[in-house]
Structure formats: C-alpha cells, structure tokens
C-alpha positions in Angstrom: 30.5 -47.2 35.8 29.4 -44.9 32.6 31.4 -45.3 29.4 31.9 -41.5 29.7 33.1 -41.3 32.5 36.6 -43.2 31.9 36.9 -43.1 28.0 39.6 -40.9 26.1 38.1 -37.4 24.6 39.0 -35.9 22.2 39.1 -38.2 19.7 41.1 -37.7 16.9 39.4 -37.8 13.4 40.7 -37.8 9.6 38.8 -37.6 6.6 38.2 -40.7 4.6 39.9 -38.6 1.7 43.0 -38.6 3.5 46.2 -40.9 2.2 47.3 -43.4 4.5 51.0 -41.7 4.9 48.7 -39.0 6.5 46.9 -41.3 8.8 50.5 -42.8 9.5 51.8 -39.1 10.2 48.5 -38.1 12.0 48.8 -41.3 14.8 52.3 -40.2 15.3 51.7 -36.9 16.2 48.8 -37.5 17.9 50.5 -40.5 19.6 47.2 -42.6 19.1 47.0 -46.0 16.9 43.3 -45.3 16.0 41.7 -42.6 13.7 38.1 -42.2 13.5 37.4 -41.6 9.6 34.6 -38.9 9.0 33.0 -37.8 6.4 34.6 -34.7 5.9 33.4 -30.9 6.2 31.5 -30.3 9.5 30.2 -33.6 10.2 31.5 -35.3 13.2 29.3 -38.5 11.6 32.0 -41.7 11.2 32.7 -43.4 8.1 34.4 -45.6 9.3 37.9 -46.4 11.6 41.3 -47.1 10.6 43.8 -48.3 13.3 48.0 -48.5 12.5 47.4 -52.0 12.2 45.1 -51.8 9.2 47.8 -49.6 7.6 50.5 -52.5 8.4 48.2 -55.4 7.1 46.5 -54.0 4.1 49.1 -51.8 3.1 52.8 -52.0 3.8 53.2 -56.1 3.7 51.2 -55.6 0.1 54.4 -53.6 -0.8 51.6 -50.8 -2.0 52.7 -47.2 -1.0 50.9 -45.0 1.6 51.0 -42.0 -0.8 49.0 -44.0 -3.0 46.0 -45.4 -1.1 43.6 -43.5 0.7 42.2 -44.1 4.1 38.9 -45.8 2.9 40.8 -48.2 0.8 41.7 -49.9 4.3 39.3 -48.7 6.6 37.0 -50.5 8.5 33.4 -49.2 7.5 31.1 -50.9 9.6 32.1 -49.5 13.1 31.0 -50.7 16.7 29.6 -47.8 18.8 29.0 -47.9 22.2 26.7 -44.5 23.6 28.5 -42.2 26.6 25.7 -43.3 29.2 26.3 -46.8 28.5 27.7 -49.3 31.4 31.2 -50.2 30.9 30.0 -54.0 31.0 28.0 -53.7 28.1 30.8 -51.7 25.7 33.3 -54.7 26.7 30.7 -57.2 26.0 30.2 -55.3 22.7 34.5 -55.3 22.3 34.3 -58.7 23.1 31.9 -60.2 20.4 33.0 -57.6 18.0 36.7 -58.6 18.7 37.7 -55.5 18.7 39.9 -53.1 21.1 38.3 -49.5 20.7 35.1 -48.5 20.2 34.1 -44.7 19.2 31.7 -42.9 21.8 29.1 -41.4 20.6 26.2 -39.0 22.3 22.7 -39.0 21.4 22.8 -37.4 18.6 25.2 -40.1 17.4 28.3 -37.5 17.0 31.9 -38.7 18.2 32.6 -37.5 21.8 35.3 -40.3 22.5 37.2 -43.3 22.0 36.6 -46.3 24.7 39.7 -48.9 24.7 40.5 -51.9 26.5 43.7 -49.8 27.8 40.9 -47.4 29.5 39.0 -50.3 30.9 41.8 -52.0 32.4 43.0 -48.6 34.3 39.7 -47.9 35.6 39.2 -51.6 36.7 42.7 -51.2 38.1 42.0 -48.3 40.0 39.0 -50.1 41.9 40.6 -53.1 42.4 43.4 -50.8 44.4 40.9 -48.9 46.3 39.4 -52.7 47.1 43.1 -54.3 48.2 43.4 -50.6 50.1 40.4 -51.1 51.9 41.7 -54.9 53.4 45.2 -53.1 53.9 43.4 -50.9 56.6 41.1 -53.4 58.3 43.9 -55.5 58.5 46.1 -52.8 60.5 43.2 -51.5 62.4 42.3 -55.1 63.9 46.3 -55.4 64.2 46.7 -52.3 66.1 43.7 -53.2 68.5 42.0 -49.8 67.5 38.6 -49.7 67.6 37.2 -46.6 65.5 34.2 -44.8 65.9 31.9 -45.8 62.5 31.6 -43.0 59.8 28.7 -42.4 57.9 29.1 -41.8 54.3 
C-alpha cells in the first residue's frame, strides 16, 4: 500500500509569520491539530510544522499569550517527510524512529500534497484486516452450508 493512496489531502498550511492564536483559530476551523508552516507567498516549500500540542506546551503553560508569539517561535523546523509513492511500512518506520504522529507528503518535486497520520494508518489497516476476518466469515458459512462453489478467477 502507497502512502498516497490513504493519506489526508489537502493539507492545511499557515505561514511561519502567522501568530499562534491564528494557528489556534486555523486548527479549529479546519478541524485539524496539525499545520504545515510554509514559507509564505507561492511556495508550497515547509518550514516547518506546528501541531495544537506545541501551542499547549511552549505556549499556554508558559503563561505567554498567543497574540504575542508567532508560529516559528514554537514550531518544529526540522520536519519528517515521507514521498507519496512510498510504502506505508516505511513512513511508519520513519513515524516510529522520528516519534512522531504525522508526517507531510510530499511529491517529487518536494511540494506538500498531504498529511500521513497514524489515525490514517490505523483505518486503512483496519479496513484490511475486515476484508481478512470477512473472507474466514464466508468460508466458514460456505463449508457450514455444504455448498460447494464453482472457483472464480480474479
């Protein structure tokens, strides 16, 4: 399985000269806990990433006011990409030594097409390990029914 084909689109970006309550405000209405920071103007290039989390730890328990910092005082600026055509084994083994959840998807020419997170992974794991329990279901109630089908080829 590609990384493109299950990862969220779409992405949602912020520039890095954004404040934090914009980030905050952004996530909200976006209903996303990640923003890809970019550099601003037409780039689609990431500077960075900044998740609700970073805004909680390096922000709010410091008592320091989101109108007052801006995204790239919190950000994370080194960021783990994984490319669309790569196998979803590799971007978790990537997530897993990086620790991290979500990893921007990026094409060839290394612009943002997507966001991979372990939320995506898990439904698209999930989904083959119901078609694998629906597969058992029906050999079980074939072999309990005594029918004997002719074989399809696929």
């Amino acid at each position: 399985m590609k990384v493109k084909d299950i990862c969220s689109r779409g992405t949602v970006h912020i520039p890095m000269s954004c404040t934090l309550q914009e980030a905050a405000t952004q996530m909200r209405d976006q209903h996303v806990g990640t923003l890809v920071v970019t550099g601003g103007g037409s780039t689609n290039r990431i500077a960075g990433i900044v998740t609700d989390r970073d805004i909680v730890l390096k922000a709010v328990t410091r008592t320091i006011s989101p109108r007052e910092l801006l995204v790239t005082d919190v950000m994370t600026p080194y960021v783990v990409t994984v490319d669309a055509d790569a196998d979803v084994v590799d971007a978790m083994q990537a997530m897993s030594c990086h620790g991290v959840r979500r990893v921007p998807v990026t094409n060839a020419e290394q612009d943002i097409i997507g966001v991979l997170s372990l939320d995506d992974v898990i439904e698209a794991l999930g989904q083959d390990l119901a078609l694998l329990s629906s597969i058992i279901r029906c050999e079980q109630n074939r072999e309990s029914c005594g029918s004997v089908q002719t074989p399809l080829r696929v």
